[in-house]
C-alpha angles and dihedrals in degrees: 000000000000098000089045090056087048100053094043076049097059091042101057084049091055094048094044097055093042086058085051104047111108130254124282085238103049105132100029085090088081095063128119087222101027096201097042114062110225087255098060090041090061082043094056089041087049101052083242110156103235096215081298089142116054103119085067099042094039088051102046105274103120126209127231100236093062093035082062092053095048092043094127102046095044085048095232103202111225088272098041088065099034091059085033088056091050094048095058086045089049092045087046098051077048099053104037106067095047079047095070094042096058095042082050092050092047094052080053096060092044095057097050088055091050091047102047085239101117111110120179083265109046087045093055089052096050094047083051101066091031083063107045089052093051085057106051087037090059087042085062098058093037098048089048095062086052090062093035085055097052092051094060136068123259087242087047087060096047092053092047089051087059105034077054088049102235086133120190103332082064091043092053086055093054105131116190108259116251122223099231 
């Protein structure tokens, strides 16, 4: 019986200070852009890719960030890395520039939520536009790994794919690179 009222004891605690533990965002509260941590706003503002793409890396469709930095390994030949080079600048010129609008737009929502001003309306027309730059900003880095993929050998993507660590299931996914 002892051990019974124990147990139910040390139940009730557990629940109760699991009712009590603080929310997975305290602190957040103190951010400049409460729903964008200060990391992912340098990253938008950088052109950096924020995992964006990971239909095309996770299926086989290398990026050139992480292809430059596996250039000796994957053996790049002069021109590989020199096309490889322009087209992280290219994606980054890209991305940049849809990077600060949606951090902008994102500052804007949060405004009208910290200043009571956020009607239905006003909402719907600010998640429109959040919306349309995540999704050219992801284009960007998606369309990127298509053109990354096509610059490398069959036998250079199957290599990426294990120096990444994707292992069999990514090399499973490989599709031939296509001259555009």
């Amino acid at each position: 019986m002892l051990r019974t009222l124990l147990g139910c004891t040390l139940i009730l605690l557990a629940v109760s200070a699991n009712a009590a533990s603080p929310s997975p965002y305290a602190g957040q509260e103190l951010r400049e852009i409460k729903a964008l941590s200060p990391q992912e706003v340098s990253d938008y503002l950088s052109g950096k890719g924020l995992g964006l793409a990971k239909a095309a890396e996770l299926n086989g469709y290398p990026g050139p960030a992480h292809v430059l930095e596996l250039a000796v390994a994957l053996e790049l030949t002069p021109e590989q890395k020199i096309k490889t080079e322009a087209l992280l600048e290219k994606e980054q010129a890209r991305a940049i520039p849809f990077g600060k609008e949606l951090v902008e737009e994102e500052r804007a929502l949060d405004r009208l939520f910290a200043t009571r001003a956020v009607t239905s309306e006003s909402l719907r027309q600010s998640l429109a536009r959040i919306g349309r730059l995540q999704s050219q900003v992801r284009e960007v880095h998606l369309e990127t790994h298509l053109e990354q993929t096509a610059l490398l050998t069959r036998a250079q993507v199957e290599k990426y794919n294990r120096l990444r660590g994707y292992g069999m299931a990514g090399e499973k996914q490989i599709h031939e690179p296509r001259q555009h």
